[in-house]
N, C-alpha and C positions, 0 to 999 in steps of 0.2 A: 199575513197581517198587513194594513193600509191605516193609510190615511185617505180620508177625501174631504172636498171642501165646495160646496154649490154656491154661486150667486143666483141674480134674477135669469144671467144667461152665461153666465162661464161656469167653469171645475178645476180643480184643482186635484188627481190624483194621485198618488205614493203608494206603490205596492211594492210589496218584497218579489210577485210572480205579476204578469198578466195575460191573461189570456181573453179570448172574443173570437164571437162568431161572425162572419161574415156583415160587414153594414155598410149605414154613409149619414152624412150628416152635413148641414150646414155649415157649422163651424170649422177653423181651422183647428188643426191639432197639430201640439208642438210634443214630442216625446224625449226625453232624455235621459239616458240610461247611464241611471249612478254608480251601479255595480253588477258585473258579468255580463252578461248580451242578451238581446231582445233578435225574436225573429219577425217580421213583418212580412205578411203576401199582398202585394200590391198588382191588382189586374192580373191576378195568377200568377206573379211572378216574387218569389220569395226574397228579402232582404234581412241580412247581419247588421246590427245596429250593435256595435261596441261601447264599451264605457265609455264614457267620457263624451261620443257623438252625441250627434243633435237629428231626429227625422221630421221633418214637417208635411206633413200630410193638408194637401188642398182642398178646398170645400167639394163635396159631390164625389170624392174618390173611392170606390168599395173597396173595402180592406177588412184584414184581419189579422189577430194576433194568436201568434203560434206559443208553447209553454219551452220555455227554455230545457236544453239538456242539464245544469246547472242550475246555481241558486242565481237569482238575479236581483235588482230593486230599479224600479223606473220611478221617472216625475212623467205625468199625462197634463197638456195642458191643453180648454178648447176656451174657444171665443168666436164669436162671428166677426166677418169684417165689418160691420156698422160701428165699432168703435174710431171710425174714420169719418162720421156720418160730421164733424165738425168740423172737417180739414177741407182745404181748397180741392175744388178740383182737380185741378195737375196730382195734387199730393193723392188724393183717392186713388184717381188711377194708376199712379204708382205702385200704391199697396197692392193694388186688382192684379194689377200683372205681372208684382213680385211675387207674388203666394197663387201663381196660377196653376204653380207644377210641383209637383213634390220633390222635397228638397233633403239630400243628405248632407248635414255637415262635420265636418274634421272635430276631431277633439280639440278643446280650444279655453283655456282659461277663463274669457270673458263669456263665454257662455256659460259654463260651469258656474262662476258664481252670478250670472243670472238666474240661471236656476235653483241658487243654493238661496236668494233672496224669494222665488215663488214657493217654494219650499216651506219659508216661513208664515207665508200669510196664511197658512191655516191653522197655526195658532193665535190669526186674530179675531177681535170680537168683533169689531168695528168694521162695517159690512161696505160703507161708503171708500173705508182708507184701504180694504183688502181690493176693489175693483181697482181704484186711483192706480196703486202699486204695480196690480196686472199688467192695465190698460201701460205705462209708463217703460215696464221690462219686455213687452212686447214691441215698443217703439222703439226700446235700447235694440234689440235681438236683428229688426231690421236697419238700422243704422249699423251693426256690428257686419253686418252680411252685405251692407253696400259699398261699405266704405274696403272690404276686404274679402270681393269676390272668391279669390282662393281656399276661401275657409270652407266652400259651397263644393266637395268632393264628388255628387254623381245629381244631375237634374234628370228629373224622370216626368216625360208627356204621360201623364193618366188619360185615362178614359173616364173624365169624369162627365159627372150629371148636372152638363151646361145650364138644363133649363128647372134652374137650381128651386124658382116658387112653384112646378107644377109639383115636385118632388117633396117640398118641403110641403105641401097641400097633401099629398097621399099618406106622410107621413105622420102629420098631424091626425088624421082622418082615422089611421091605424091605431094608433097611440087613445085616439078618446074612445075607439070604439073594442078597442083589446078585447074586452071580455064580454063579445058578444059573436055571433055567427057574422061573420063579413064574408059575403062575396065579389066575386071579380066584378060582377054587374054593378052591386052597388058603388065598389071603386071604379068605375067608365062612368058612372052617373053623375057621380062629385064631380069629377074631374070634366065631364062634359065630353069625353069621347063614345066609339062605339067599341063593342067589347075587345072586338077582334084584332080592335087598333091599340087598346088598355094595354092586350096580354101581348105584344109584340116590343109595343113601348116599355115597360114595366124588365121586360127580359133584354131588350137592347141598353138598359141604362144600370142595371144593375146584374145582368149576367145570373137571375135565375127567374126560374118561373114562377107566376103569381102565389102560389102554393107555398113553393121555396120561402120567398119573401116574407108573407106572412110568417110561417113558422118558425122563422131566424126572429122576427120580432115581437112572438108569442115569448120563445126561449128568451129571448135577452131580457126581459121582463120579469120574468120566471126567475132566471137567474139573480139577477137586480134586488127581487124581493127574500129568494132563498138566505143572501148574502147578509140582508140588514134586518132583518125579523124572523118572529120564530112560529110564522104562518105556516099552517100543515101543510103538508105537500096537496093535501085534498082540494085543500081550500084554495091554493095558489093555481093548481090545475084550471078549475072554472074560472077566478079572477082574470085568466090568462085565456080564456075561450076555448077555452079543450071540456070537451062535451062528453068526457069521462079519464076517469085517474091513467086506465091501460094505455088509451093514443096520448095523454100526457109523458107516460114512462117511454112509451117508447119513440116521439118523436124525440125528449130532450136526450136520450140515450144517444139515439143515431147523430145528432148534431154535438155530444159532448164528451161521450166515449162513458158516461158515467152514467147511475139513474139521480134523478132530484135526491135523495135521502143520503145515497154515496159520495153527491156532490156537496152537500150540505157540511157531512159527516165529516171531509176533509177538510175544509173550509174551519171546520169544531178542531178536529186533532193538530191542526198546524198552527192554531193560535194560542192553543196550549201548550205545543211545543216551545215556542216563543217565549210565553211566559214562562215554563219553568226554567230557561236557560237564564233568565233575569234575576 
């Protein structure tokens, strides 16, 4: 059971579990785990995220999130850095090459109730006063992390995906064309490469193959839609460019450990469980 909460370009989520498939994103993402522990693999390398820490994840970095042995609850937070698009120069690049590396930090009071305030703004209506707030605890979080290095417990160099608009172009390009046959050609063609140079590119920056790629961003979709409506598996299949229900089941099986209906079904039982404990 969640919360989540969208603007024009941020989120806000609250889950009791979270889990995800391998990705990357423009946005930064702040994670903070309010109860029992989060596991994160960062460039293949797996991290423990305790209560009460804080992980901030840099833009372009592929990651993914593992399902705890335990009960857990996390707050998920992204943004892009253009809410600096107002700030002087010196200050931008500040921010640029604050949030260049991914960052664990120490359990730490003023972070907690930073987050116990983002926490709140999805109960609100007011769409203007819920960014203000963000944009505002996000500017507290790096003042709290400057002004008190020590609280910043492991800084981790990612491999991320520097050349953040070609990226952000392919993945746009994915996202509008989901639910139609896309090939590697037609992504070298957007992009204005040759193919050879696509599928080298595409696997040096994200560490899988064009195949891989797509179908992490077929499934998260898939996933996405399984989660918040009550679209037949059929119908999310094709929505999602799978050219029939069987390579549907069985790619999101092999990326999920589950089929779409099993995955649905627990997503059904666990919110029920929730409720009847209330």
């Amino acid at each position: 059971m969640g919360e989540d909460k969208e603007g024009r370009n941020w989120s806000i989520i609250v889950r009791d579990e979270y889990i995800s498939k391998k990705h990357w994103h423009n946005e930064l993402e702040f994670v903070f785990v309010i109860s029992g522990s989060l596991f994160i693999n960062i460039d293949d390398i797996l991290y423990e995220i305790k209560e009460g820490e804080t992980f901030i994840i840099s833009r372009g970095t592929v990651h993914y999130y593992i399902e705890p042995e335990g009960k857990s609850k996390v707050c998920i937070v992204k943004l892009p850095l253009d809410f600096t698009s107002g700030f002087s120069k010196e200050t931008k690049e500040y921010f640029v090459k604050f949030y260049k590396d991914v960052l664990l930090i120490k359990k730490d009071q003023v972070m907690q109730d930073i987050f116990h305030v983002l926490q709140g703004i999805i109960g609100r209506k007011n769409s203007i006063i819920q960014e203000s707030i963000l944009v505002s605890k996000i500017i507290d979080i790096t003042v709290n992390l400057s002004e008190y290095p020590d609280l910043v417990k492991n800084r981790v160099i990612s491999k991320s995906n520097n050349d953040s608009e070609i990226m952000e172009r392919m993945l746009s390009y994915l996202n509008e064309h989901l639910n139609e046959k896309i090939t590697l050609t037609e992504i070298a063609t957007h992009l204005g490469f040759s193919e050879s140079y696509c599928s080298k590119y595409i696997k040096k920056k994200t560490n899988m193959n064009f195949l891989e790629y797509l179908n992490n961003a077929r499934i998260l979709r898939a996933e996405e839609i399984l989660r918040t409506t009550d679209t037949s598996v059929t119908e999310i299949a094709y929505m999602t460019g799978f050219t029939s229900i069987q390579s549907f089941n069985r790619v999101f099986k092999s990326l999920c450990d589950v089929s779409p209906s099993e995955y649905r079904k627990r997503l059904h039982d666990k919110n029920h469980d929730i409720l009847d404990k209330k």
